[in-house]
C-alpha positions in Angstrom: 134.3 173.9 83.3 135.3 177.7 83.8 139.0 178.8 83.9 141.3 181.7 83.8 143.9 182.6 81.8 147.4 183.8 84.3 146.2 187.4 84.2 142.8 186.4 86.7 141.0 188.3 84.1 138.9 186.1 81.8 136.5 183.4 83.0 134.9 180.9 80.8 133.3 177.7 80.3 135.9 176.0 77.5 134.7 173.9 74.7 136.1 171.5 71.9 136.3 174.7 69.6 138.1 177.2 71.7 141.4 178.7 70.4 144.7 179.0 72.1 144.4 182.7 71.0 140.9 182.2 72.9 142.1 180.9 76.0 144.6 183.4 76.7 141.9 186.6 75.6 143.0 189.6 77.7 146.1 187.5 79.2 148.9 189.2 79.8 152.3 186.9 79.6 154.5 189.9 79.6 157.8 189.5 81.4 157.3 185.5 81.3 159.8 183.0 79.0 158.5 180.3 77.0 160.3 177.4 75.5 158.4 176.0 72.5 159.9 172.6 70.5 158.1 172.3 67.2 157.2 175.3 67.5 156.8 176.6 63.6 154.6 174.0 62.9 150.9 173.2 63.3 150.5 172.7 67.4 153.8 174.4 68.4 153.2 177.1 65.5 149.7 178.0 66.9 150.6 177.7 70.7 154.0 180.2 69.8 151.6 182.5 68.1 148.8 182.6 71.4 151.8 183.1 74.0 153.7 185.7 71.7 150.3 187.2 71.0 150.0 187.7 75.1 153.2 188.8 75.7 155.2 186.4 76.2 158.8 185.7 74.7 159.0 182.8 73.1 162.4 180.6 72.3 161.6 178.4 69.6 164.1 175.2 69.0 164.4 174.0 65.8 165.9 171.2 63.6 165.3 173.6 60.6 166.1 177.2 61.6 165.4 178.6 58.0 161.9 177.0 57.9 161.1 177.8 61.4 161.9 181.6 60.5 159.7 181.7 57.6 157.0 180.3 59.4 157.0 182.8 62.2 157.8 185.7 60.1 156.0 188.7 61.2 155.4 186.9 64.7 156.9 189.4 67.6 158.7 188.6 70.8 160.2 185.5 69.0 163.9 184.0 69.1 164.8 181.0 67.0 167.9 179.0 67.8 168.8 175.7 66.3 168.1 171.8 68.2 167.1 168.0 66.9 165.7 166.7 69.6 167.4 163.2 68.2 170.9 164.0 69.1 171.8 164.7 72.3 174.9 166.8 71.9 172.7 169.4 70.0 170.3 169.5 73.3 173.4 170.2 75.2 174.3 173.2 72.8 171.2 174.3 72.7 170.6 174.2 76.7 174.3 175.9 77.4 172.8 179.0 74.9 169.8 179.4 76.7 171.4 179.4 79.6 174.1 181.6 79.3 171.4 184.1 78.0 168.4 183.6 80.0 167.6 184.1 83.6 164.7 181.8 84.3 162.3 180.0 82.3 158.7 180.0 83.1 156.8 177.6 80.3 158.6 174.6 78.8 156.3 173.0 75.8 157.2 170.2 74.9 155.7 169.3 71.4 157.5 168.4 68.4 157.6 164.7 67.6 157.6 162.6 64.9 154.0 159.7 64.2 154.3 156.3 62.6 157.9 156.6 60.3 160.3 153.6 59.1 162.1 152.5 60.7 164.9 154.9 61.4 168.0 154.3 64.4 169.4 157.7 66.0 172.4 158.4 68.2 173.4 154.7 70.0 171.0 153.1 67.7 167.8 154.6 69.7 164.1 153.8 67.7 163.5 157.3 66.4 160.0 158.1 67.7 161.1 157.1 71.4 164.5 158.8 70.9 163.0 162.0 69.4 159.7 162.5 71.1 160.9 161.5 74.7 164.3 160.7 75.2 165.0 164.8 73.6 162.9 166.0 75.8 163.5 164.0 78.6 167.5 165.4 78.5 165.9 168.9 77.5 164.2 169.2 80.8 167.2 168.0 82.7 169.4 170.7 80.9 167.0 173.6 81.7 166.8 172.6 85.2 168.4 175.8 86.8 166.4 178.1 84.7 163.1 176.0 85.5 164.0 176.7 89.1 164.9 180.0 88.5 161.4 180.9 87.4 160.5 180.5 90.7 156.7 178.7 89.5 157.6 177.0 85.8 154.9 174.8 83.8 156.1 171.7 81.7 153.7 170.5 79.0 154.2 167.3 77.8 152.3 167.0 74.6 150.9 163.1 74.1 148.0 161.9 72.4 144.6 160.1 72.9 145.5 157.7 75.5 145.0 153.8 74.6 144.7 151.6 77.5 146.7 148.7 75.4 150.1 151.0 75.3 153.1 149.6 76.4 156.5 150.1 77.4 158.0 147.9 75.5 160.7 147.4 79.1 162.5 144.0 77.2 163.2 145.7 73.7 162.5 149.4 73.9 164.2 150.2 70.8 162.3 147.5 68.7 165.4 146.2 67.4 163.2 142.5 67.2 160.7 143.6 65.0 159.8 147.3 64.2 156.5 148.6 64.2 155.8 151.7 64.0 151.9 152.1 65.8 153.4 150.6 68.4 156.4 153.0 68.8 154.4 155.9 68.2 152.0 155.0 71.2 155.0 154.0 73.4 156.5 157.0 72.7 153.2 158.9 73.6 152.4 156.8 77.1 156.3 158.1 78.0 154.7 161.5 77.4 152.5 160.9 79.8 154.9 158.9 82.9 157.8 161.7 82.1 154.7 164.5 83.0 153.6 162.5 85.9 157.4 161.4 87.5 158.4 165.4 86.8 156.0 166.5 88.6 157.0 164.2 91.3 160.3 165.9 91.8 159.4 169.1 90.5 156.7 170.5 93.1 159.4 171.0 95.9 160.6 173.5 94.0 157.8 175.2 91.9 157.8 173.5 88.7 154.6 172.0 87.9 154.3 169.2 84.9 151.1 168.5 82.8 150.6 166.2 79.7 148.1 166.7 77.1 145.5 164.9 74.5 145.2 167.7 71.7 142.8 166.1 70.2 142.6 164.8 66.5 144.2 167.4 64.2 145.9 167.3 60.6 148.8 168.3 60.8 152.5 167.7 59.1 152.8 165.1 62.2 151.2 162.7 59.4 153.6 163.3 56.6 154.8 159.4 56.9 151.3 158.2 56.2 149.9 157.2 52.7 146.9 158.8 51.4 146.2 154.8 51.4 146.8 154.5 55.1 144.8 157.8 55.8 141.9 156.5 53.8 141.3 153.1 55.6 141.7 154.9 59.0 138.9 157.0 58.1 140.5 160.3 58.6 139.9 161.6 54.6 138.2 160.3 52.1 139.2 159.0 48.5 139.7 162.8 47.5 141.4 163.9 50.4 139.2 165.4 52.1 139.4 165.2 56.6 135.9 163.9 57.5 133.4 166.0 58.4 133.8 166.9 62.0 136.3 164.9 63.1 139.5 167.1 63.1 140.3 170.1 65.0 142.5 173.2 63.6 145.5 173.5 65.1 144.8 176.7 66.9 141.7 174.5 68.4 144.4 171.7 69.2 147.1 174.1 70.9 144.3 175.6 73.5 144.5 172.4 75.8 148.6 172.8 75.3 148.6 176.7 76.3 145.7 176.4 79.0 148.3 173.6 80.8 150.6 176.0 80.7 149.1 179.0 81.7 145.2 178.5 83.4 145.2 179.5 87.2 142.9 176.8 88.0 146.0 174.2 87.8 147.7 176.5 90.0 148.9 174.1 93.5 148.5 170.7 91.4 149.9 168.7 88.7 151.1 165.4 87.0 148.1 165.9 85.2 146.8 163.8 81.7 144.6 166.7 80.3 142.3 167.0 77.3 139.8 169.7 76.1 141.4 172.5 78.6 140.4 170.0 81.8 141.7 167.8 83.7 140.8 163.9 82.6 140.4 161.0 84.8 142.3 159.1 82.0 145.8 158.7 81.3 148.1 155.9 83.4 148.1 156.2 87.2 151.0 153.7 87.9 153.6 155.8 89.3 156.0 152.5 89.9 156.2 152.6 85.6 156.5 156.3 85.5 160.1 156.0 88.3 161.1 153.2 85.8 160.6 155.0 82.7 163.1 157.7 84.5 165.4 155.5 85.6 165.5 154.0 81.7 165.7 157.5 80.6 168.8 158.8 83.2 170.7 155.5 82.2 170.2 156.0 78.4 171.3 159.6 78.3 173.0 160.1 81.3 171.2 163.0 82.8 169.8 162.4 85.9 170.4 166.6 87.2 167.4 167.3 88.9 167.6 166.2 92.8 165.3 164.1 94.7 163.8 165.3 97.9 162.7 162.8 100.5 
């Protein structure tokens, strides 16, 4: 499949091993704002490095500010400011800084998360993953409304994983408090990925902003840094030494292309709600838009952010 990056200036057929630095060759994102969570670390560091690289200013939130500027030092067109996706009163004070600063806000990326942890309870008692990988950026979105808008055509990339057709909403116990495990969190927490992408861009096309989510592919990253060398091992992702098995991880500039192509590529221009994988568009991912207006409604009631108006 060819595509183009926003400048109308490269063409290509994409493959497994492309770059995000290689998707946006000869792109120019000058002038355009993006939003990066997670983004001083392995998919958001190499996605913040592509868009910077083409111009673009790049606003990463981070739960470690120090970290996050050590990581990107050298890294131009950059800003920093502090967020944990887990607590919702540090979204707010994150989103009232942006906005009193910003104008309009053309790419949202919505990657950090957490994979497979103990059991942990934030806020109200929310599960962590859910809390943190979707409820965070669930009342992110909502807070960044007006400066979506403003953009006048914005992109929201909701970053997931390889979807598995046994993922569930867990709709009678969606924080696990009867009986905690944490595969089964994780991939709840990725299908809402997925129904957030698809319901956004349900409300979002009336007024220009356009929502994708996205498989990245198998990649080492310090998303596994709750696993066991043990656990690792009998999944068949390294061997007794540590090594990654041959061929069967990506780099994380290989894993960010599908994550800036969302966000960027031309030939999504005029569609969206999107599950995407290898810089296309898959005919996988959920298609039940009833679960998708429920997982909203869950998600408004739990944080109380419902900002972004419906038009008939």
């Amino acid at each position: 499949m060819s595509s183009e990056t926003t400048s109308g200036t490269t063409s290509r057929a994409y493959g497994t091993g492309i770059t995000a630095g290689e998707v946006l060759d000869r792109g120019d994102l000058t002038g355009r704002t993006a939003v990066v969570t997670g983004g001083y670390s392995g998919l958001g560091l190499a996605a913040t490095r592509a868009l910077a690289d083409a111009g673009a200013r790049v606003v990463v939130p981070a739960r470690r500010p120090e970290t996050a500027r050590q990581s990107l030092a050298g890294v131009r067109g950059v800003e920093i400011d502090r967020l944990d996706l887990a607590d919702l009163d540090s979204v707010r004070a994150f989103a009232e800084r942006f906005l009193r600063r910003e104008t309009g806000l053309d790419i949202l990326i919505a990657n950090a998360g957490i994979m497979a942890c103990p059991e942990t309870r934030v806020g109200p008692g929310w599960e962590a993953q859910f809390a943190t990988n979707h409820l965070g950026h669930y009342a992110l979105t909502q807070l960044l409304w007006p400066a979506l808008t403003a953009a006048g055509a914005a992109r929201v990339v909701s970053v997931s994983s390889g979807y598995g057709t046994d993922w569930r909403i867990r709709w009678d116990d969606i924080h696990f408090t009867r009986g905690y495990d944490k595969w089964a969190a994780y991939a709840q927490s990725k299908l809402a990925n997925i129904l957030f992408a698809r319901h956004l861009d349900r409300l979002g096309a009336p007024y220009g902003v356009r929502a994708f989510s996205v498989n990245p592919g198998w990649i080492l990253t310090p998303l596994q840094r709750h696993l066991t060398t043990d656990e690792m091992v009998s999944a068949g992702w390294i061997d007794a030494d540590g090594h990654p098995v041959p061929s069967l991880f990506r780099t994380p500039e290989q894993g960010a292309a599908t994550l800036v192509w969302a966000a960027t590529s031309r030939e999504l221009d005029g569609r969206g709600g999107d599950y995407c994988a290898d810089c296309r568009v898959t005919d996988g991912g959920p298609k039940d838009d009833g679960e998708a207006a429920r997982l909203w409604a869950l998600s408004a009631d739990l944080t109380g952010l419902d900002i972004i108006p419906v038009i008939p």
